[in-house]
N, C-alpha and C positions, 0 to 999 in steps of 0.2 A: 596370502592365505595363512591360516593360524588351525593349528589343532592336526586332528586327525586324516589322512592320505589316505589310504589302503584302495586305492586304485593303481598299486602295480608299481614298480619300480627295477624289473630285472636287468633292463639297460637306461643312459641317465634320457635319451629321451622320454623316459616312462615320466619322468617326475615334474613334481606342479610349477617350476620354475620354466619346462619346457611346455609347456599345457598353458599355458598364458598368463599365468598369474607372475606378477614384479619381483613379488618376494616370498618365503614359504619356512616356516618354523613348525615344526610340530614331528609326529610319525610316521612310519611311513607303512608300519604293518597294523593289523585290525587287534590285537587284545594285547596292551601294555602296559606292566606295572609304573600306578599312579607317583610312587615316589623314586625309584631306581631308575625308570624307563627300561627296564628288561623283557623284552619278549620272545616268547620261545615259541619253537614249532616242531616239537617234538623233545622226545629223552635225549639231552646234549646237545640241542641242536638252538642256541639261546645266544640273544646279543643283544648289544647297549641299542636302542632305537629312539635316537633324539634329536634332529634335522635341522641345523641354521642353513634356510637357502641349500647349496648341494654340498655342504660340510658338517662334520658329525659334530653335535653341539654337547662338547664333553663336559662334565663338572656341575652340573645342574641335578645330581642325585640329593634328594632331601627337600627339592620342592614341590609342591602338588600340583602336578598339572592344571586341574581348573585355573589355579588362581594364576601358574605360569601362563598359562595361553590369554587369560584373562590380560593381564600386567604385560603381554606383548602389541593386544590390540590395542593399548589405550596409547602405548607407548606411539605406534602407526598415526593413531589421528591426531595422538600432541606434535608428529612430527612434519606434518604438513596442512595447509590450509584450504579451506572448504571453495576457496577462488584457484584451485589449483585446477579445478573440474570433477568430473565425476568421481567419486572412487567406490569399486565394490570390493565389501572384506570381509569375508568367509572365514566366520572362526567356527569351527566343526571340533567342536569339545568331547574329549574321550568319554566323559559321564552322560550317562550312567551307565554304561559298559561294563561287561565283568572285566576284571576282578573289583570284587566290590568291597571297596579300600577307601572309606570317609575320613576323614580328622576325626576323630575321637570328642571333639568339643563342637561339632554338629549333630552327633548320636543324641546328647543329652537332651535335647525337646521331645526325642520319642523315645526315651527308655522305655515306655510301659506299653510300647509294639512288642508281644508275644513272641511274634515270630522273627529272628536274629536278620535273617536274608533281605525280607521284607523296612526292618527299622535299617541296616545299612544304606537299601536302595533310598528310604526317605531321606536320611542322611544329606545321601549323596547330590538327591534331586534340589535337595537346601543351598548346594555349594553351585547350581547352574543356576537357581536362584537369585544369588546373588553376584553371581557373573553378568545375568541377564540385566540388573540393577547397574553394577558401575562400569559396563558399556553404552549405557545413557546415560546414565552423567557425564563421562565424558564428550558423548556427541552435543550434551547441550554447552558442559563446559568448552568446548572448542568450537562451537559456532556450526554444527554440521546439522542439526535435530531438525529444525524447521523446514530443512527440503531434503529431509531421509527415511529413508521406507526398515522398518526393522520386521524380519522374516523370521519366527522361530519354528522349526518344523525337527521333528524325528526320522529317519532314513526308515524305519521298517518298523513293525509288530515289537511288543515285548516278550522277553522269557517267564514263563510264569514262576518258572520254579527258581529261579536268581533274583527273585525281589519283584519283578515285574508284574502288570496286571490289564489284562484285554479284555477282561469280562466287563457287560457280557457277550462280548462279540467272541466267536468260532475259532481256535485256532493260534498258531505262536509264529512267533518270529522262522523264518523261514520255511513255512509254510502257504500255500495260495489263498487261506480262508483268508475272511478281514481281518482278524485279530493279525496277520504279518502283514499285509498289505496296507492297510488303511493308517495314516500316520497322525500324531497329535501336532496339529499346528497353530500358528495365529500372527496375524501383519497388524503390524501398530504403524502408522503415522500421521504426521497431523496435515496427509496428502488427500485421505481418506475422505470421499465424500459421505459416505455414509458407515457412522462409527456405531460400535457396540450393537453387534448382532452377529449369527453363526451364519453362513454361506455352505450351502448344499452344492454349489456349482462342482461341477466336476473336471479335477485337474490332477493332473499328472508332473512329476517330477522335469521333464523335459518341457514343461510352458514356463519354468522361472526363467530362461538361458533370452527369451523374446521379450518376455515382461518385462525384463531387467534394462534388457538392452535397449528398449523403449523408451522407460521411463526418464534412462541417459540418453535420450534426445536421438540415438542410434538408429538407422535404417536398416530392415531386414527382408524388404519385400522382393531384394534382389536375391535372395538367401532360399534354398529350398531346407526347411525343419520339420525334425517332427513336433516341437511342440509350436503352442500358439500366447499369442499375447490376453493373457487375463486380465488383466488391471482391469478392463470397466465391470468384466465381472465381480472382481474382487472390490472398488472402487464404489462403484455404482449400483449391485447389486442385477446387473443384465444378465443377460442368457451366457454361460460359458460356451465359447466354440468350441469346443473339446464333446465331442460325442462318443468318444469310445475310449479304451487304454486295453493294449496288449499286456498282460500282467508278465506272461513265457510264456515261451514253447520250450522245453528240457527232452531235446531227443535222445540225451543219455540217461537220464530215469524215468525206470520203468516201473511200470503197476507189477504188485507182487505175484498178482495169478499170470502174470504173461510170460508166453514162450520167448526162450533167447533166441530165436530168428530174429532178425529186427521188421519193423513193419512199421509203416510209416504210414499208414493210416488216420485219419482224425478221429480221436477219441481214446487211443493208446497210448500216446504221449504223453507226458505230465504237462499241464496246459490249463490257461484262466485268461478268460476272457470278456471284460465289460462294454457295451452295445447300449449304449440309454443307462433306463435301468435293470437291463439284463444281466446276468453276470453266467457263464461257463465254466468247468472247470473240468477236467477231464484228466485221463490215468489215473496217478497216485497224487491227489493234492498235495499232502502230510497229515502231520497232527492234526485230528476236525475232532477234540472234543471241546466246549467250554469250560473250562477251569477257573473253576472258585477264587474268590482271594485269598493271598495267603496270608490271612491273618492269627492261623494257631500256630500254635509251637512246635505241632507236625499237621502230615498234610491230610488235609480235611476230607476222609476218604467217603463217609455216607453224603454229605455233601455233592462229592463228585459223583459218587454211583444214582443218585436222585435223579443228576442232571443230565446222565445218559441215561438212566431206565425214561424219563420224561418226555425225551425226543427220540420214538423210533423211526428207523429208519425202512423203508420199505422192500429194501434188498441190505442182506449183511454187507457191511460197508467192504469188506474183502472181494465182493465179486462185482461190486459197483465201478464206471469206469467214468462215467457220465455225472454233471448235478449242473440243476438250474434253480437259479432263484433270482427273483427279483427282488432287488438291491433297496430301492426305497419303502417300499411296502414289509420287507422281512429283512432288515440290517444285519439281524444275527442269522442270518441261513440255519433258519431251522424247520425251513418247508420246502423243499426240494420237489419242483415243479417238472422237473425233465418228461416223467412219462404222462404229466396234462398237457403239455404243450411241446412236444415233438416238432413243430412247425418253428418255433423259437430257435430251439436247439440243434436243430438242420441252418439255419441262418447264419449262427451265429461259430457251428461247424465251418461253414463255407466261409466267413472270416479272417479263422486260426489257417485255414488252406491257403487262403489269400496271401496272409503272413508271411506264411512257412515256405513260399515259394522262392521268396527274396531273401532268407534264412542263409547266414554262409557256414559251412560247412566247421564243426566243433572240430580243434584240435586240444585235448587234453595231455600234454607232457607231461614225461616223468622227473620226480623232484631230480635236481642239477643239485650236483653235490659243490659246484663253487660259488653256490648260493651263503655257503655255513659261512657264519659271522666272526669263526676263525681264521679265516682266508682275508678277514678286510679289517685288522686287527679289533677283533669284538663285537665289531658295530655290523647291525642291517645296511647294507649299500648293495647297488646295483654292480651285477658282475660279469654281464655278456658285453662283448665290442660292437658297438655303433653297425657294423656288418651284418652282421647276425638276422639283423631285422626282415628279412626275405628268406629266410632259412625254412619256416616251417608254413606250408603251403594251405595251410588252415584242412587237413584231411584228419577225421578221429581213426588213432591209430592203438589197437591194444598191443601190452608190452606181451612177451612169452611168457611172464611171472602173474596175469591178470586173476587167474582163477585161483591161483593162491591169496591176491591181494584183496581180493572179493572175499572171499574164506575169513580172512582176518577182519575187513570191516563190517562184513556181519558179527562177527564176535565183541566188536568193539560196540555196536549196538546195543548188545544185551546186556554189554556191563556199562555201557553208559544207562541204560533205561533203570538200571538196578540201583546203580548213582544217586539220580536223582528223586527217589522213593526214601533216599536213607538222608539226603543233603540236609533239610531242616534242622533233624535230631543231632545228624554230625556236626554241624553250627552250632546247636545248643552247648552243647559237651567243649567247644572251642571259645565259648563268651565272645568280647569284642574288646 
């Protein structure tokens, strides 16, 4: 594996070298500066985060990730051969991730993007570009192209306000609308029975792990998965077996008109749930406005208020807990069906209950202060003993300080939302 981790690393079983992968370069945390690798997680709280295998890969400040993660994979398939047998290589590239830190001599095709955020993210999306380019050249230069499958997919929604753009679909990045959910992707090979066309089929992150293993000759029928093997959907253009995807169940957030009793009812939850072409969503989705491009040099506000005076809503979305839409017919959820079709929404209720049955119990800890990057001289490393791993009995547990800590992340809310109303203009005033 090449690039980006952020699946966890508190002890070293956490890390991708124990998770099956041979060998592992890249990060190990979710937002790192493209040229130093520094990542921080709070005021002082910052370290070098740059991973050879499970040793810190010091002395690599001044190069740009893409092109390092890039110059690593190619490095892998110059260094073994395609008779060697299968190989799968997951290079999971920080871009276009914040912070949004281009080469300065990819900005230049789009100086005359208006808006700064927007021309970085193009920028940047130039540099995956051509990452995506001399990772095939080298599979053909090395003999691998002809019997290899190449996958380019997105993990989630984008940010609209950092460059990014969903419109016109509902919604941001970790939020349950499509605009978080729904990902840009596309398989190139020349395995493909049937090439150059979009595929509706419906798949979920968890059918690559069978597809994969399949198409490496792998048996999995002795295997109980949640996902399924698509290739003939994807191949051949047949029906996907995939009939549904659990989006979440978040029995720690809550809708904002609800009582702190807890209650575990269907439909208080924050929860999304697709059934064909059904889709559920219930409590607090997130962010459900559509948002514009950002293509001015601030943010385009009559624009945005169009777009919501355009679609009301038939309860203030504040005391709303419930939404139904179906997914192929209204892509953008902008017709919320729940109260025509109650008979849907009871179904597809019983479900998320289904689900939630088999749901293990959230334990949310508090930050470990031998986590800090001071303790592992600088650098992100794992810092609990191999022991440890039976320690916390999966029970959500709040601290004594919980109502203060709640106090402050609401506040951090509202100066985050104040943030990003002023981010364009503060760009402007910063140049590139």
């Amino acid at each position: 594996m090449v690039g980006k981790w952020h699946l966890g690393f508190y002890r070293k079983a956490c890390l991708p070298t124990r998770k099956g992968f041979d060998s592992f370069f890249g990060s190990l945390t979710g937002s790192v500066d493209y040229y130093n690798y520094r990542s921080c997680d709070g005021p002082g709280l910052c370290g070098y985060d740059l991973h050879d295998n499970e040793s810190v890969a010091w002395g690599q400040e001044g190069k740009y990730s893409t092109m390092l993660f890039t110059q690593r994979a190619r490095k892998i398939l110059e260094s073994r051969s395609p008779m060697d047998g299968p190989l799968f290589l997951l290079l999971s590239l920080q871009a276009v991730h914040t912070p949004l830190q281009p080469p300065k001599s990819y900005i230049y095709p789009y100086r005359n993007m208006a808006n700064v955020a927007r021309r970085k993210f193009a920028a940047m999306v130039s540099t995956v570009d051509e990452a995506v380019r001399n990772v095939t050249y080298a599979l053909r230069k090395y003999g691998y192209y002809r019997n290899s499958v190449i996958i380019y997919s997105t993990d989630n929604g984008a940010q609209p306000f950092t460059g990014g753009s969903n419109w016109p679909l509902r919604g941001r990045k970790g939020t349950y609308w499509e605009g978080g959910v729904r990902g840009v992707a596309f398989v190139h090979s020349p395995l493909l029975k049937r090439r150059k066309r979009v595929s509706r089929a419906l798949l979920h992150v968890t059918d690559w792990f069978p597809t994969l293993v399949g198409l490496a000759g792998g048996n999995i029928t002795q295997v109980s998965l949640d996902g399924f093997d698509v290739w003939p959907a994807i191949s051949e253009g047949k029906e996907s077996p995939r009939k549904e995807i659990l989006h979440n169940i978040d029995p720690l957030h809550k809708h904002p008109t609800e009582s702190k009793s807890r209650d575990d009812k269907p439909g208080k939850k924050a929860a999304a749930i697709r059934v064909g072409d059904w889709k559920l969503l219930t409590g607090d989705p997130g962010h459900g406005d559509w948002v514009p491009l950002q293509m001015l040099p601030t943010l385009p506000g009559r624009w945005w208020n169009l777009e919501r005076s355009s679609s009301p809503l038939s309860k203030p979305p504040s005391l709303k807990t419930v939404w139904l839409f179906n997914i192929r017919s209204d892509p953008f959820e902008r017709r919320d069906l729940a109260d025509q079709r109650p008979d849907v929404v009871q179904q597809l209720l019983e479900r998320l209950a289904h689900y939630n049955r088999t749901a293990v119990p959230v334990y949310f800890p508090p930050d470990d202060p031998r986590a800090n990057p001071s303790r592992h001289g600088g650098a992100w490393a794992p810092w609990a003993d191999g022991e440890e791993e039976t320690k916390y009995q999966g029970v959500y547990k709040k601290g004594k300080n919980a109502k203060k800590k709640k106090k402050k992340k609401k506040c951090r809310l509202c100066k985050l939302k104040s943030f990003f109303l002023k981010l364009n203009t503060g760009m402007m005033s910063n140049g590139i």
